[in-house]
C-alpha positions in Angstrom: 0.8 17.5 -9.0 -1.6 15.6 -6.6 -3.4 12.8 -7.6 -7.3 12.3 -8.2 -9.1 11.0 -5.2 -10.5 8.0 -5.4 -13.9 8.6 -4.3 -13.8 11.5 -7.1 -12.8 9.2 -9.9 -15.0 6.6 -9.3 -18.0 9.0 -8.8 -17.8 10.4 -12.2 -17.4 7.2 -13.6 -20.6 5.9 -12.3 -22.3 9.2 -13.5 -21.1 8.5 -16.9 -21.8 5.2 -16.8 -25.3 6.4 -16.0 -25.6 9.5 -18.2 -24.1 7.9 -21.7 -27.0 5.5 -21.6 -29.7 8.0 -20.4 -28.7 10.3 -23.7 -28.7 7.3 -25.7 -31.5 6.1 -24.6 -33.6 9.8 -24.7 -31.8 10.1 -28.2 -34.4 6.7 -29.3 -37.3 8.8 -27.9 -37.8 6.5 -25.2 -39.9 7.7 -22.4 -37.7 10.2 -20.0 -38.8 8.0 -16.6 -38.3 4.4 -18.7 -34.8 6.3 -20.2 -34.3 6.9 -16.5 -34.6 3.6 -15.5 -33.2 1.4 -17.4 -29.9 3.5 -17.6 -30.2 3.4 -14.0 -29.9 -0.5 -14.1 -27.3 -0.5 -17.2 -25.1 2.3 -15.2 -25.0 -0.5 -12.3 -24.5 -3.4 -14.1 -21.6 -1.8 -16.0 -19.9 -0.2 -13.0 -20.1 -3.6 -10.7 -18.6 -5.5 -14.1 -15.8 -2.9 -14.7 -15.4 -0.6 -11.7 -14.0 -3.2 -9.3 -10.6 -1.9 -8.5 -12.0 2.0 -8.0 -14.7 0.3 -6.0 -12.2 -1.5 -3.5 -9.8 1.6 -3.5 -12.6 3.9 -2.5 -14.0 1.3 0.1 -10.0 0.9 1.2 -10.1 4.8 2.0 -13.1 4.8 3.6 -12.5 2.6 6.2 -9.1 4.0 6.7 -10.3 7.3 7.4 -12.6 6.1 9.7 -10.4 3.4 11.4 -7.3 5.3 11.9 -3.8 3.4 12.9 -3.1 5.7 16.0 -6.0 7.7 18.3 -5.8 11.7 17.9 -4.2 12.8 21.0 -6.0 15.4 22.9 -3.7 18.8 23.5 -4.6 18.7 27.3 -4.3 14.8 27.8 -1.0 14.5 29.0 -1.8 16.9 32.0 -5.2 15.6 33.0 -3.5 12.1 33.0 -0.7 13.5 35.2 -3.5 15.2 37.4 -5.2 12.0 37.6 -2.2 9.9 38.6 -1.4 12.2 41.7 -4.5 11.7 43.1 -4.5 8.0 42.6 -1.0 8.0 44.5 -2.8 10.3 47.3 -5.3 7.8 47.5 -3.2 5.2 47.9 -0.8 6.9 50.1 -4.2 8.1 52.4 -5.0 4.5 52.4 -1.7 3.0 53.3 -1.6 5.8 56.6 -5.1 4.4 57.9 -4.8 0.8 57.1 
């Protein structure tokens, strides 16, 4: 069985950290936009206290998907370089003859 992602696990716990005070707070009969609000800043609070290590692992996997160890290699690379290398060699083998 695979494992969660990171990026999923940390997303829904930021939503619940966001949600659980929004119903709480709609629960009081606070205002819906004020609710809104300040579960917004309790949500962040909570998850930059207690959501380190997700935070770090999702940040880990972001950069190494963008940043990865070895460059994709391109199907038709190996014959343009090839190509590319004959005519340097013919070059310098045209330049050798008139020099």
């Amino acid at each position: 069985m695979k494992a969660v992602p990171a990026w999923l696990s940390y997303s829904l716990l930021r939503v619940l950290m966001f949600a659980v005070p929004l119903g709480v707070l709609l629960a009081l009969r606070i205002e819906w936009w004020l609710a809104a609000l300040v579960a917004a800043v309790i949500g962040l609070c909570l998850s930059y206290i207690f959501l380190r290590t997700p935070r770090e692992n999702v940040a880990r996997d972001l950069y190494a998907a963008r940043h990865p160890a070895s460059e994709p290699v391109h199907p038709d690379a190996e014959s343009e370089d090839a190509v590319l290398d004959r005519l340097d060699r013919a070059r310098d083998e045209q330049a050798g003859r008139e020099g």
